[in-house]
C-alpha positions as CSV (number, residue, x, y, z in Angstrom):
1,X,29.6,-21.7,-74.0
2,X,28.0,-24.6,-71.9
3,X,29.4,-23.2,-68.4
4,X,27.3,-19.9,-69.4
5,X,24.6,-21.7,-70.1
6,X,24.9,-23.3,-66.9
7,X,26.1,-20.1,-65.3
8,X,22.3,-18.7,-66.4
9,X,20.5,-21.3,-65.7
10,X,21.5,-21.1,-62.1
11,X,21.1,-17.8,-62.2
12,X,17.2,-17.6,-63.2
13,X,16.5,-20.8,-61.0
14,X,18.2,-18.5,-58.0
15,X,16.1,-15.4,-58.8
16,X,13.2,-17.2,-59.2
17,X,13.7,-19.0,-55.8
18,X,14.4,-15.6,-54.2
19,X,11.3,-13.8,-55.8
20,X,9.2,-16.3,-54.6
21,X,10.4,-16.3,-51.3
22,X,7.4,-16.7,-48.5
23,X,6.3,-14.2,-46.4
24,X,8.5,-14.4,-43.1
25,X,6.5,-13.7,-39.9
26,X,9.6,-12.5,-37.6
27,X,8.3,-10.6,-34.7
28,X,5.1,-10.4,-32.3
29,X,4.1,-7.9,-30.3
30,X,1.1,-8.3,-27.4
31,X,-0.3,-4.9,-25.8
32,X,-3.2,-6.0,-23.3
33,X,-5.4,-3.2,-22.0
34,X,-8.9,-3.6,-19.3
35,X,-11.5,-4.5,-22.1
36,X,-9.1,-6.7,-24.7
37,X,-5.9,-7.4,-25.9
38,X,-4.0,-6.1,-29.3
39,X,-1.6,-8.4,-31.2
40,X,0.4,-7.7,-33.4
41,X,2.5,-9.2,-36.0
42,X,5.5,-7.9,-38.3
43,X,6.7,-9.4,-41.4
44,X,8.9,-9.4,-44.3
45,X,6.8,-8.2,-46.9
46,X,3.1,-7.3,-47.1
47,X,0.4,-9.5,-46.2
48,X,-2.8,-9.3,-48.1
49,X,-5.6,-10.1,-45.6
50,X,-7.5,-12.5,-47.8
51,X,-4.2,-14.8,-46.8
52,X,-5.4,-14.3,-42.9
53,X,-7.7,-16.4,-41.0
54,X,-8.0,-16.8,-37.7
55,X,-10.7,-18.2,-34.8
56,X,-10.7,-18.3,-31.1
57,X,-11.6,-21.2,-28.3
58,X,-11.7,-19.9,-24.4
59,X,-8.6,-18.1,-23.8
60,X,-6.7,-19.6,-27.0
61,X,-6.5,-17.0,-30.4
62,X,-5.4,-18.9,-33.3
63,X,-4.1,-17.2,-36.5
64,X,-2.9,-18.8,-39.7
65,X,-1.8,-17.4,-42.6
66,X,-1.5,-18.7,-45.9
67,X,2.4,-18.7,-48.1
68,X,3.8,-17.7,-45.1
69,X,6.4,-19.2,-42.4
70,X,7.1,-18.0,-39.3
71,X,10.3,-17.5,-37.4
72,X,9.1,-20.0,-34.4
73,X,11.9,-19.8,-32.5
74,X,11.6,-16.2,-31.6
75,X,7.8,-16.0,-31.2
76,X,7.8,-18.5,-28.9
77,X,10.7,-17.2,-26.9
78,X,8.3,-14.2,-26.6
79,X,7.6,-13.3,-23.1
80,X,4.9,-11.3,-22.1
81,X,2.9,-10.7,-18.6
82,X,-0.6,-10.9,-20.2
83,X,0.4,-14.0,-22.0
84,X,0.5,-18.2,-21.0
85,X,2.6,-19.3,-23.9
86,X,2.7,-18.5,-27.9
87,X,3.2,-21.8,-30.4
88,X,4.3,-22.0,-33.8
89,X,3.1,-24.2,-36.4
90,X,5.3,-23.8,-40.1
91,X,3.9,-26.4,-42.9
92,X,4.4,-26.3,-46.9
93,X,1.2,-23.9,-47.2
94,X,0.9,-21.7,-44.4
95,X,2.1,-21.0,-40.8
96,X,-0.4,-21.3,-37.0
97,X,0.6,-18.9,-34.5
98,X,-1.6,-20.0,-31.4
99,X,-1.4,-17.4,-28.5
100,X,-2.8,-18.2,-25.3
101,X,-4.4,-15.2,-22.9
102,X,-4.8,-14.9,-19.4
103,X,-8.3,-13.7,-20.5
104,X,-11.3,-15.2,-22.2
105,X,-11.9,-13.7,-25.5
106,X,-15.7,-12.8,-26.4
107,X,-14.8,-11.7,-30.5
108,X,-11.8,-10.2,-32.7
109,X,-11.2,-8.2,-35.8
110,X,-8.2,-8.4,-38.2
111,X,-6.4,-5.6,-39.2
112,X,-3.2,-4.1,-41.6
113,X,-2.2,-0.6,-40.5
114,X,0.8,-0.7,-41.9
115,X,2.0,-2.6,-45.7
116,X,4.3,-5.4,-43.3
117,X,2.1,-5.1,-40.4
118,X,-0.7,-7.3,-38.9
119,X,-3.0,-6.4,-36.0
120,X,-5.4,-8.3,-34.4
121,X,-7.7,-6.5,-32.1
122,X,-9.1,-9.3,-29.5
123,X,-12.3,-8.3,-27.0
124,X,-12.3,-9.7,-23.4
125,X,-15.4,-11.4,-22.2
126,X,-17.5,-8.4,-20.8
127,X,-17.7,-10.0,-17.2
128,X,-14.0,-10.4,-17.3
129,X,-13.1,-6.7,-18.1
130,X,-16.0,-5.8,-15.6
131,X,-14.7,-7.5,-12.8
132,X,-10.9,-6.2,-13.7
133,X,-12.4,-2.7,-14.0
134,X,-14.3,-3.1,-10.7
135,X,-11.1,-4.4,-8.6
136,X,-9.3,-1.7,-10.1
137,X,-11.6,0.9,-9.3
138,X,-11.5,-0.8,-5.8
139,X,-7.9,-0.7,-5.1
140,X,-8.0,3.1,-6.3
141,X,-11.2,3.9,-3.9
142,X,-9.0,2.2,-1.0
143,X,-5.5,3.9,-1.6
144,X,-7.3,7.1,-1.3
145,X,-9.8,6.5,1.5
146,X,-6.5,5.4,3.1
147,X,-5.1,8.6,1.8
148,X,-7.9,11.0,3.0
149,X,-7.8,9.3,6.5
150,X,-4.5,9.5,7.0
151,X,-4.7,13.1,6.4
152,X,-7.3,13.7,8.8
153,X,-5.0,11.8,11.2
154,X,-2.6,14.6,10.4
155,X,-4.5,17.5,11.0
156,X,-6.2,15.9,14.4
157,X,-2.7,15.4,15.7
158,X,-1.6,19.0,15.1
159,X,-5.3,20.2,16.3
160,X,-4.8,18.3,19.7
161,X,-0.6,19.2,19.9
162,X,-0.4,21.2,23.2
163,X,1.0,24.8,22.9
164,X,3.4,25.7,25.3
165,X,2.4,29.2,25.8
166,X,-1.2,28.0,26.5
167,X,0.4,26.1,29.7
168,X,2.7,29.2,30.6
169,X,-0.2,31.2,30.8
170,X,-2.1,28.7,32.9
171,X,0.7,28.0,35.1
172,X,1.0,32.1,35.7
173,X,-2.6,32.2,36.2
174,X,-2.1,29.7,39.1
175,X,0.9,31.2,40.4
176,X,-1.4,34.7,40.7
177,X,-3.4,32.9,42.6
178,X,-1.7,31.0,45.1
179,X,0.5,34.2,45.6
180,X,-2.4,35.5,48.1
181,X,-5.1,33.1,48.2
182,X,-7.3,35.2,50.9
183,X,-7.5,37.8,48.7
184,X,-10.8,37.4,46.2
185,X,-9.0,39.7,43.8
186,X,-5.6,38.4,43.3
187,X,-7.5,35.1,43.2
188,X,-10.1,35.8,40.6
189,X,-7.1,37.7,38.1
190,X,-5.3,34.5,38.8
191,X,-8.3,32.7,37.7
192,X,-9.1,34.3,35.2
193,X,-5.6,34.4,33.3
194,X,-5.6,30.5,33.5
195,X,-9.4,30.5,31.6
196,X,-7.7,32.7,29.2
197,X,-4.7,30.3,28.6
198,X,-7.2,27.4,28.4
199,X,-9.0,28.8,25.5
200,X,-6.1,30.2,23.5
């Protein structure tokens, strides 16, 4: 009788433990675009977004949310070309996930698309995403200037290739006219078949 006791106490303190579990922040995902930069976080169970803050200094995004821990060793092994670094911050009450950016932010908003899902939707300063729409647009302008010329290149080669008939004819037309060079006839057909072969 006491070892079911026991037995049931261990059991209720064991489902109590489990039911109360934290929410488990165990993946990250960073998409960044010309104008901003969407991040995105997955967890173990829904996140209600009265449990989300988060602020923003320079190129630095900071999130925290409240009865939750994160798994910090794989968000911080997250690699990703549009970011510096990610750090993890687990205490008793809540988990810090700091991102940094390649790009100043100028404002975010916090969104749950799906019921384990977090997104956070993060503007780039506007002269930032100007200037990186501008260079693009340069490079593009270039390639195809670049492109267009070296077509033109293309068709002013062919335009200038030398025909080979062209230089039969004119070398006939010479030949006409050396063949009796006192006669005005023979001279002026020769002549006149090498015009030809000039123009064709």
């Amino acid at each position: 009788m006491r070892n079911n006791l026991l037995v049931t106490i261990l059991f209720l303190f064991s489902c109590s433990f489990l039911l109360s579990q934290d929410i488990m922040i165990k993946n990250i995902e960073v998409d960044s675009k010309n104008n901003g930069t969407v991040i995105q976080l997955d967890s173990n169970k829904k996140v209600n977004l009265e449990d989300v803050t988060a602020w923003y200094s320079s190129e630095w995004f900071y999130m925290t949310i409240y009865g939750a821990n994160a798994d910090s060793l794989s968000l911080t092994n997250y690699e990703n070309e549009s970011l510096k670094s990610v750090e993890v911050s687990n205490s008793d009450e809540s988990t810090q996930i700091a991102v940094q950016l390649l790009s100043e932010i100028e404002s975010f908003e916090i969104d749950s698309p799906k019921r384990k899902t977090l997104q956070f939707f993060l503007r780039n300063s506007q002269s930032n995403a100007k200037n990186s729409i501008s260079i693009e647009k340069n490079i593009n302008d270039f390639e195809e200037e670049k492109f267009n010329q070296s077509e033109n290149e293309i068709v002013y080669k062919n335009e200038q290739k030398p025909n080979v008939n062209n230089v039969l004819i004119i070398l006939g037309g010479i030949v006409v006219s050396a063949v009796d060079i006192t006669n005005s006839a023979s001279f002026a057909a020769g002549a006149l078949i090498g015009i030809i072969g000039i123009f064709l």
